[in-house]
C-alpha positions in Angstrom: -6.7 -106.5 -5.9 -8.0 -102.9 -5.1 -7.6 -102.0 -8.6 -9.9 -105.1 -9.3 -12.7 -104.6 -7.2 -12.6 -100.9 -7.7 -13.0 -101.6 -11.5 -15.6 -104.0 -10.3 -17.5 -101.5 -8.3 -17.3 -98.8 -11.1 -18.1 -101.5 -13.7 -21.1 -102.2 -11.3 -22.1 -98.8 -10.6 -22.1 -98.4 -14.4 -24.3 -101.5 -14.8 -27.0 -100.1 -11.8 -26.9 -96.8 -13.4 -27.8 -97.8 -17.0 -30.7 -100.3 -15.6 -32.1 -97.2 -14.0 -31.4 -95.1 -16.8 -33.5 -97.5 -18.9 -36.1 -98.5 -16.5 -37.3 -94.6 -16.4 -37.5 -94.3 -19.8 -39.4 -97.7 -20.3 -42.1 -96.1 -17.2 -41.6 -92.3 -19.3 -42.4 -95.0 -22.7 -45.7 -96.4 -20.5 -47.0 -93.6 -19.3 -46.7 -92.1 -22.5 -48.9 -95.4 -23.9 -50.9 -94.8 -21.0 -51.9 -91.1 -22.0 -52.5 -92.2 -25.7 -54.7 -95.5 -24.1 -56.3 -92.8 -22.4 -56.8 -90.4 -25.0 -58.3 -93.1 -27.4 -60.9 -94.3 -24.6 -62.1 -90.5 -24.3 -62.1 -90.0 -28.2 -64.0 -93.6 -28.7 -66.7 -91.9 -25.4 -67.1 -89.3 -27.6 -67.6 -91.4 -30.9 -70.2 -93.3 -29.0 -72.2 -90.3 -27.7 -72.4 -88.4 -31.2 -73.5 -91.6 -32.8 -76.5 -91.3 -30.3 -76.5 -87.9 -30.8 -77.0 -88.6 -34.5 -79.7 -91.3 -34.2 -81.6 -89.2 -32.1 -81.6 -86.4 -34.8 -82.0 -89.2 -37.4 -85.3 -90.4 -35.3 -86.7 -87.0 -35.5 -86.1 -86.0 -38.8 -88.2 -89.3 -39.8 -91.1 -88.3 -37.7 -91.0 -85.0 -39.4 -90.9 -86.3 -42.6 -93.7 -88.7 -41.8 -95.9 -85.4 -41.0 -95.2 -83.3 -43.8 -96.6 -86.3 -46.0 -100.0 -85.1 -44.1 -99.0 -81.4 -44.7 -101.4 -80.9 -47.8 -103.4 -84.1 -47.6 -106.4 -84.3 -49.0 -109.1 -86.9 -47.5 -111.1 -86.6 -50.4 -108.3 -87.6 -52.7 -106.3 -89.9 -50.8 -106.6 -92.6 -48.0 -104.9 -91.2 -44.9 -104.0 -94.0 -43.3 -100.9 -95.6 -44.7 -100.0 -91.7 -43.7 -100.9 -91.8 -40.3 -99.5 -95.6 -39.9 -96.2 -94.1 -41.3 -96.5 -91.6 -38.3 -97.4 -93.4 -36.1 -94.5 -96.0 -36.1 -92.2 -93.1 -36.9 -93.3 -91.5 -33.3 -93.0 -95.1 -31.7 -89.1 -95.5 -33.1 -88.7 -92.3 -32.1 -90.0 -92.7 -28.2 -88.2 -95.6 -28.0 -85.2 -94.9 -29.3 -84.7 -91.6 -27.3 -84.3 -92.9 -23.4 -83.7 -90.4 -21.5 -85.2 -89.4 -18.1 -85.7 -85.4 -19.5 -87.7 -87.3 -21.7 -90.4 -89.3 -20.2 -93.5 -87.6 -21.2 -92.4 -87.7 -25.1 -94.5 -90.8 -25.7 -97.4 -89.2 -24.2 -97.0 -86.3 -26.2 -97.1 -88.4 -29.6 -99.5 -90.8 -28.4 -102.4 -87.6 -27.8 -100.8 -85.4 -30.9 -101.5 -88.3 -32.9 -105.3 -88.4 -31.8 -105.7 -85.1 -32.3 -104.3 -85.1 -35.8 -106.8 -88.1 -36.4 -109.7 -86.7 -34.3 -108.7 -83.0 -37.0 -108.8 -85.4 -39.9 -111.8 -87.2 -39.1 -113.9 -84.0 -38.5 -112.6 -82.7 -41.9 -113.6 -86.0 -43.6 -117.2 -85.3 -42.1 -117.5 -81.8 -42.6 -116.8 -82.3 -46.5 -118.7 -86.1 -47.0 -120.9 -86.3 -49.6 -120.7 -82.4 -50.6 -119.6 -81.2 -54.1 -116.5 -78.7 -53.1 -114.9 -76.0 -54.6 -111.1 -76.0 -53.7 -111.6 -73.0 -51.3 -114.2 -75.2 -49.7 -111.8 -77.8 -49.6 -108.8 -75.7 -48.1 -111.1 -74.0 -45.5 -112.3 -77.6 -44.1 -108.9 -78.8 -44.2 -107.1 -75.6 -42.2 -107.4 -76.9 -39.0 -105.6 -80.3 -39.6 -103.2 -78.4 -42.0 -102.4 -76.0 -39.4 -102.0 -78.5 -36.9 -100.0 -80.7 -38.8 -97.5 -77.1 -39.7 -97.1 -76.8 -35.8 -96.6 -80.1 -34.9 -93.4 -79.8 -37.7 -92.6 -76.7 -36.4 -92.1 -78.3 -32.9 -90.7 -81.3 -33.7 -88.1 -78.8 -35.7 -87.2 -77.4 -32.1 -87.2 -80.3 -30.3 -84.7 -82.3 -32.7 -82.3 -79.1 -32.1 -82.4 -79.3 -28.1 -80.2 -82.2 -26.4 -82.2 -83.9 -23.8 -82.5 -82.2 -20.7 -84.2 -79.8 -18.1 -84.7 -77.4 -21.7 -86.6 -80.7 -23.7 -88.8 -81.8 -20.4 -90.2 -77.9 -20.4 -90.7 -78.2 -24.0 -92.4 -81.5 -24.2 -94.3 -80.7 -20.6 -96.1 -77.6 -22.7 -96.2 -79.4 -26.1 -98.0 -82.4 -24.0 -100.3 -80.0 -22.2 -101.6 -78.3 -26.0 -102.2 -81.5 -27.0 -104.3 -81.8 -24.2 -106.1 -78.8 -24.4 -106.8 -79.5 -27.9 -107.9 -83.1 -27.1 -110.6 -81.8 -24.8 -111.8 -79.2 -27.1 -112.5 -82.3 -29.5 -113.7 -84.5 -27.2 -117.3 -83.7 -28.2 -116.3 -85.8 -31.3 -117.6 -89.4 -32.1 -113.4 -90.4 -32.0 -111.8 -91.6 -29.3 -108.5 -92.4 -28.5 -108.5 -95.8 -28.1 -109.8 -96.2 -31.4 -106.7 -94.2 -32.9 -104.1 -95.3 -30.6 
């Protein structure tokens, strides 16, 4: 009977031992799955962000593409405003597809750049109205809007590289405040900017 139960015992023994032996590599197997899981929710994160990340840059570049249509416009030539339209609901996609608290001004920054560009664009249309122009005539009235117009590129340029943050709210703050500045130097214009916004 001793041989019996010692048999039993080791045969037992053998039994616990193999359970444990296979209950620590089923937890090594889970935590193992859990580090993939894991791995796959951080890579997916990442997915989601650059996906913003390229919309955001996607958003900009359609705003600047919207502008240099008015590059080397012509208001003697051409009606500007399926150009401006075309900016203007560029800037709106882009202001509200780009939420972020560094970026809170943005839409004021379009909204009074887009009344100066008009305001430029108007005061071109009046300087040249009803004159027979050479082209030099033409380029020289249309400098100020084309110039603008290069900047406002220019910036956009910059601002499409920066991610949102502390860096983008300095850039629009100063952007926001030229605009300004070059709103109230046109102010003495018949324009105003309810009638462009």
């Amino acid at each position: 009977m001793d041989v019996l139960a010692t048999g039993l015992a080791i045969l037992g023994g053998v039994t616990g031992l193999s359970g444990f032996i296979v209950s620590i590599r089923a937890e090594r197997r889970a935590t193992r799955a859990d580090r993939r899981a894991a791995a796959a929710d951080v890579r997916a994160v990442r997915a989601e962000e650059e996906g913003k990340r390229a919309r955001q840059r996607e958003l900009w570049t359609e705003v600047i593409g919207a502008a240099q249509d008015l590059t080397g416009a012509v208001v003697v030539y051409q009606d500007l405003r399926p150009l401006l339209v075309r900016l203007r609901i560029a800037r709106t996609e882009l202001v509200d597809g780009i939420q972020d608290a560094h970026c809170k001004q943005l839409g004021e920054w379009m909204a009074v750049d887009h009344v100066v560009l008009a305001k430029l664009f108007d005061s071109t249309m009046r300087k040249i109205e009803g004159q027979d122009c050479t082209l030099e005539q033409l380029e020289q009235a249309h400098r100020p809007a084309h110039g603008w117009v290069a900047a406002f590129v220019v910036n956009l340029r910059i601002m499409r590289q920066l991610e949102p943050g502390p860096e983008a709210e300095r850039q629009i703050e100063e952007l926001l405040a030229a605009a300004h500045q070059a709103h109230e130097h046109l102010d003495g214009d018949n324009l105003r900017m309810q009638d462009v916004v």
